[in-house]
C-alpha positions, 0 to 999 in steps of 0.5 A: 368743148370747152364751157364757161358762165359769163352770166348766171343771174335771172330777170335784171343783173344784180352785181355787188358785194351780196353776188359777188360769188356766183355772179351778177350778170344776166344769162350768158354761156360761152361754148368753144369748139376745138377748132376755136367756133364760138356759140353763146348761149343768151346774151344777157348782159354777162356778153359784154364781157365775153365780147371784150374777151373774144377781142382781146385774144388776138387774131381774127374773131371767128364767125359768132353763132347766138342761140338765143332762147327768148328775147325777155331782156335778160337775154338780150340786153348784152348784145348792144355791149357785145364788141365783136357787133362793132367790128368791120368783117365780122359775122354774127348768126342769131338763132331764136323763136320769133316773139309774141309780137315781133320778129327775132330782128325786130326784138333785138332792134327794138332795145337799140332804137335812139330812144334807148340806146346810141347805135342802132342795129343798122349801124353795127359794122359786122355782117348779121345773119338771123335765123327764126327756129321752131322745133327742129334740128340743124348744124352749127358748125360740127355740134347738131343741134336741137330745139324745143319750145319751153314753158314760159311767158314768151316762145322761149326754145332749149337747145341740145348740142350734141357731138358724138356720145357728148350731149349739152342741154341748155333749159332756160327759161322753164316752168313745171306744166304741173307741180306739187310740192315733194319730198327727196323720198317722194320726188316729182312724178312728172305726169302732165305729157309737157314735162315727159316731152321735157325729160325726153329732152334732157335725157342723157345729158352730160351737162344739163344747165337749167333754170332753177330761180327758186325754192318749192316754198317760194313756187307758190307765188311765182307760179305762171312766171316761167320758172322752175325749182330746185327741187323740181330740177334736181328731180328732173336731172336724175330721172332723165339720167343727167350727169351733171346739173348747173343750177342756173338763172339765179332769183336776183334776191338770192344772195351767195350764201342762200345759192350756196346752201340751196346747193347742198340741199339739192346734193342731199336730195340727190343722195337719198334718191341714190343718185351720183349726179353731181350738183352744182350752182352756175358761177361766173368765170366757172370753166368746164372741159368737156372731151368731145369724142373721136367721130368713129369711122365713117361717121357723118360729122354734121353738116353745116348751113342755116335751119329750115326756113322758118314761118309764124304759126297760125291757124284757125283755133276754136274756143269752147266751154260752159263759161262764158267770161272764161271764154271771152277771157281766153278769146281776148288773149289770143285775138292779138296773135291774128288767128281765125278764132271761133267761139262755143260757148256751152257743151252741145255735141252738135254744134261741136260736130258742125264747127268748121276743123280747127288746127288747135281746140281750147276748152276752157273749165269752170270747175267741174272736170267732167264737164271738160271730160266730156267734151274732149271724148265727144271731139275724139270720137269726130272724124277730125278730132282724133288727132287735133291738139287739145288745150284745156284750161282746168279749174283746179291746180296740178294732176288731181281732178284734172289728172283724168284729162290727160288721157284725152287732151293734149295739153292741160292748163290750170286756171287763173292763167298766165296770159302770156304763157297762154299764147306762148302755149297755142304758139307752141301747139300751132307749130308743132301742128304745122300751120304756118304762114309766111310772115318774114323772108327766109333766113338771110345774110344781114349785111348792116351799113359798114358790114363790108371790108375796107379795101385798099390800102388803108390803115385797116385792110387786113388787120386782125380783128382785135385792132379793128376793134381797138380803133373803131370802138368808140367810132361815130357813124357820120354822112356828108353831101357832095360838096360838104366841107368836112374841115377847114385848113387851119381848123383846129385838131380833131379826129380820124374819119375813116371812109366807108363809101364815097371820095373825099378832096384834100387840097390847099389854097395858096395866098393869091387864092390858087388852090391845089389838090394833093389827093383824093381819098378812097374807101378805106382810107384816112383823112385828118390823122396828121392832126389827130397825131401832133394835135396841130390845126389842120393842114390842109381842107377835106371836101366830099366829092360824092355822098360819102360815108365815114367812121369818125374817131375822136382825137384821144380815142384814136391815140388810145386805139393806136396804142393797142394796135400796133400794126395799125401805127406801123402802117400810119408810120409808112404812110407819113414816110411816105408823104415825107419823101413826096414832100422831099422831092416837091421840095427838090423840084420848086429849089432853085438851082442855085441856093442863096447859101452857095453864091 
């Protein structure tokens, strides 16, 4: 398995002089198999740069699997840059959690409408498949795959790929559930039950690449925006038994020389816990190798195929507690998410009793944490409460007086809180819980317009992917009615139209105004390439016969684009051969037996 950091930086890209060393680029990390299978890891803006690379090594790219974590747009924002997107043929999987108020799709083409952007989704040429994940496990390829919700501002999912023994965990964006300020001789305890589920996930990794955006000092604040510390990630690694830490998602402020010495920081750290894991800061171009084991005999190698069909959580959520405003504050939160939301405001058992079950509770304090307390205890002791998950929002900050919670609730937030943290949370909960309704289709096959093959025998059927691209790359998506004139003869030069659907006329009209009809172009074929070339007007008049479709190539783009693809210039050549003993025998017929020259 080999590893390489395409973007490390967090929140915006920050290229330059002060950058230069670990990296400008937002989050990007390629993972490739063996057998050549590409997974990313986000597709921050560091994917443009692996989209150009994947395309320059030759050959066919090969299927694409994107695991995105959330669509904040640090991870998102290279994939309207990503080239093998453009390429007819191609084919694309995009894994991820669906956002607070839109689908996976809807947030990736949200970014690409016109307003934006040029090209919007639905004109990428490659075939894109989207898959929305909860917490799960699949396939991708022979790595199995597993998902787990983080703490953030968005439902943001980790993902653990595993082959054999080797295991690979990539954690970002994440916050502590609770944290406190540490020495390395007194490290993190991770007591609130979200960070033991997150060093059950990370445990025994061989590669753990995990945000790391700022200092303890710098915490304080940040908090409730998502991210995690140094300290808490180095602690974090050599309690789950990690092998290897890359410090990952760099603040955009932090220059290379305070990576650098926060680095050695966390080294030391390391060391006087009696750690040997060993420490280092993501960079771009930075390459790890890591062995995939050998399967052991009659050992199962993962299937392939999409996850679980995966649907919005809802349900019904009963918001209750002494404080009033607190409980209007959190019931205007969530009403956008569209769940059945009832509200409680004091601590009367009764009414607690009588509510209709809810699928998740959040109790929300006012300080005193016996109050709160007191009212999880009373719902575990209902028939429907022993097992219902309980969000308390706690009036204090980390495991002090709310500590006492956690023997009963569930999950426990300190207040003021993070809005959208609140309903990534509930979301994460509602899952878990499964309650879900059908708000989208099942995982399917995408086919964009252009996602299909050129057929016959034009300048791209059959090439490898790498000259698709070199050719289309700067293409125009165009359309014409039935009878549209698409040039004139005598027009001036222009570019290359590549047909994607329809028919389009080339004829000639002659003096006495006949006109004559040379060919019919098809699906996949060319029109308009001869003054592309020689950079004369136009020879002849191109006509749509039906409502047709085209890929249109500027004149010195697809000069350019020949020059890198040169199986594509040896098929034009034939071509033009071709036309040439055509006209050679036209010629030969329309001669006169006897030329002037020979009487």
């Amino acid at each position: 398995m080999l590893i390489r950091f395409w973007g490390t930086r967090g929140s915006v890209p920050t290229p330059g002089r002060r950058t230069a060393v670990f990296g400008g680029n937002t989050s990007c990390v390629e993972v490739r198999s063996p057998d050549g299978q590409i997974i990313l890891l986000d597709c921050g803006t560091g994917a443009r740069a692996l989209g150009l690379d994947i395309v320059a090594r030759g050959g066919n790219v090969p299927p694409i699997h994107v695991l995105v974590t959330h669509t904040h747009w640090d991870h998102i924002q290279g994939f309207p840059f990503f080239l093998p997107a453009y390429i007819p043929g191609g084919h694309l999987t995009i894994y991820g959690a669906r956002g607070l108020d839109r689908t996976l799709e809807g947030s990736l083409s949200g970014q690409m409408q016109h307003t934006y952007f040029p090209v919007q989704l639905g004109e990428l040429r490659a075939e894109i498949e989207f898959a929305e994940v909860s917490e799960e496990q699949f396939s991708v390829g022979h790595y199995r795959v597993t998902t787990q919700f983080l703490n953030h501002t968005a439902p943001t999912i980790g993902y653990r790929l595993e082959v054999g023994a080797l295991r690979v965990v990539y954690a970002t964006d994440h916050e502590p559930f609770w944290w406190t300020p540490s020495r390395p001789n007194a490290p993190n305890r991770f007591e609130h039950p979200g960070d033991e589920r997150h060093l059950d996930f990370v445990a025994g990794a061989d590669l753990l690449i995990h945000d790391a955006q700022y200092a303890d000092r710098e915490y304080p604040a940040k908090r409730g925006w998502g991210h995690s510390t140094i300290e808490y990630v180095t602690d974090l690694a050599i309690r789950a038994g990690v092998r290897r830490l890359a410090l990952y998602h760099h603040e955009p402020v932090h220059p290379d020389a305070w990576i650098r010495q926060q680095t050695e920081r966390a080294r030391r750290r390391a060391q006087i816990q009696g750690s040997s894991i060993e420490i280092f800061a993501a960079a771009e171009g930075l390459e790890l190798d890591l062995p995939e084991p050998q399967p052991a005999p009659g050992e199962a190698v993962a299937a392939g195929g999409l996850p679980a069909p995966f649907v919005t959580p809802t349900g019904r959520l009963l918001i209750a507690g002494p404080d009033a405003d607190g409980v209007r504050e959190v019931y205007e939160t969530l009403e956008p998410d569209g769940y059945e939301l009832t509200t409680l405001v004091g601590a009367d058992p009764n009414e607690l009793a009588a509510a209709a079950q809810p699928d998740v509770i959040v109790f929300v304090g006012s300080g005193s944490e016996a109050i709160l307390l007191d009212l999880v205890e009373r719902v575990r002791t209902l028939g429907w409460g022993a097992r219902v998950p309980i969000l308390v929002l706690a009036g204090t900050e980390g495991p002090g007086a709310a500590g006492r919670l956690i023997g009963s609730a569930t999950d426990v937030l300190s207040r003021p809180f993070s809005p959208p943290m609140l309903r990534a949370r509930v979301r994460a909960w509602l899952a878990r819980r499964g309650t879900r309704t059908e708000r989208r289709g099942v995982p399917r096959r995408h086919p964009l317009l252009g996602a299909q093959e050129y057929p016959g025998q034009g300048l791209l059927r059959g090439l490898p992917s790498n000259e698709r691209a070199a050719l289309l790359s700067g293409a125009l998506g165009c359309k014409f009615r039935p009878g549209e004139v698409i040039f004139r003869e005598g027009d001036p030069a222009g570019g290359v139209y590549f047909l994607r659907s329809g028919r389009v006329q080339i004829s000639l009209r002659f003096p006495d105004g006949g006109e004559r009809v040379l060919a019919v172009a098809k699906v996949g074929d060319a029109v308009g390439e001869l003054a592309a070339l020689d950079g004369g007007p136009r020879t002849a008049t191109a006509t749509a016969l039906d409502a047709t479709a085209a890929d249109y190539v500027p004149q010195e783009m697809f000069a350019a684009g020949l020059a890198a693809a040169p199986g594509a210039a040896v098929r034009l050549l034939r071509q033009i051969a071709g036309r040439l003993r055509m006209t050679d025998r036209l010629v030969g017929e329309l001669a006169p037996p006897n030329p002037p020259w020979e009487t």
